[in-house]
C-alpha positions in Angstrom: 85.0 53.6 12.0 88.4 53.3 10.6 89.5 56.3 8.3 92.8 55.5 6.6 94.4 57.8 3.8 96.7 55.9 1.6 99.4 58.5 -0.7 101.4 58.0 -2.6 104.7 60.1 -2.9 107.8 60.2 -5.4 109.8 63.0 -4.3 111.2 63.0 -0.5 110.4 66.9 -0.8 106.8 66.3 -0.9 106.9 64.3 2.3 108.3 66.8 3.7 105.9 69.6 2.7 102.9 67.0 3.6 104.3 66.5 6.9 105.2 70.6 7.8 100.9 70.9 6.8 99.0 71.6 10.1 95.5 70.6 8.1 95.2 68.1 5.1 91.3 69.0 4.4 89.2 67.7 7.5 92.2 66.3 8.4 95.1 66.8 11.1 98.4 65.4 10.5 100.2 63.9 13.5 103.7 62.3 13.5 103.6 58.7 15.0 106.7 56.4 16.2 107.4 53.9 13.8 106.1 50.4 14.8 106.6 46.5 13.3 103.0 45.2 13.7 102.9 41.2 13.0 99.1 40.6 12.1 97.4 37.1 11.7 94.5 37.1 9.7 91.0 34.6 11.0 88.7 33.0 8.9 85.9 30.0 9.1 87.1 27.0 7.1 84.7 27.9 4.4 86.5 31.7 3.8 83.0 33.2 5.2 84.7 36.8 5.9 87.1 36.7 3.0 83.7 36.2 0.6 82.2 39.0 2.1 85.0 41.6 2.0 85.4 41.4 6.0 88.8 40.6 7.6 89.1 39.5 11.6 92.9 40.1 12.8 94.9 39.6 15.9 97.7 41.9 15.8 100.4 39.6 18.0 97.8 38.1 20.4 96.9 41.6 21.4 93.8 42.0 20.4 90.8 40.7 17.8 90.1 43.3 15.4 86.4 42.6 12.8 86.8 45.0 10.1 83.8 45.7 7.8 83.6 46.7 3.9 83.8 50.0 3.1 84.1 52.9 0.8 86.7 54.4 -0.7 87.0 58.2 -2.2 89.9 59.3 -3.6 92.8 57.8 -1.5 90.6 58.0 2.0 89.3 54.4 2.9 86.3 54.2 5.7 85.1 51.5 6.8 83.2 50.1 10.3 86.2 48.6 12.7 85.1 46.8 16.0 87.5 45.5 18.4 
């Protein structure tokens, strides 16, 4: 299951506050290295997974990720994620 929280911020100071939080709800913050990801998105010719909302994705030849439809409440996306 991927959980992804998606937020919005305007002011640099409320980065900062988010980021000094130890909890955000069910939630704990961690600080990650930035990264540059290139992804290439799969299909079948007839755009099967994009009909249904599904993506497959090889990040860079690293690996096939299938990624599911979901929910999404408030600014938290879930959503079933096989590799």
């Amino acid at each position: 299951m991927e959980v992804e929280a998606k937020l919005a911020v305007d002011r640099p100071a409320t980065l900062a506050a988010i980021a000094r939080r130890r909890r955000l709800g069910p939630y704990e913050p961690r600080t990650v290295a930035a990264r540059n990801l290139e992804t290439v998105f799969l299909d079948t010719r007839g755009g099967d997974l994009l009909r249904r909302a599904a993506s497959a994705k090889a990040p860079a030849g690293v690996e096939l990720t299938l990624k599911l439809p979901g929910t999404v409440a408030s600014a938290v996306h879930r959503r079933p994620e096989s590799i």
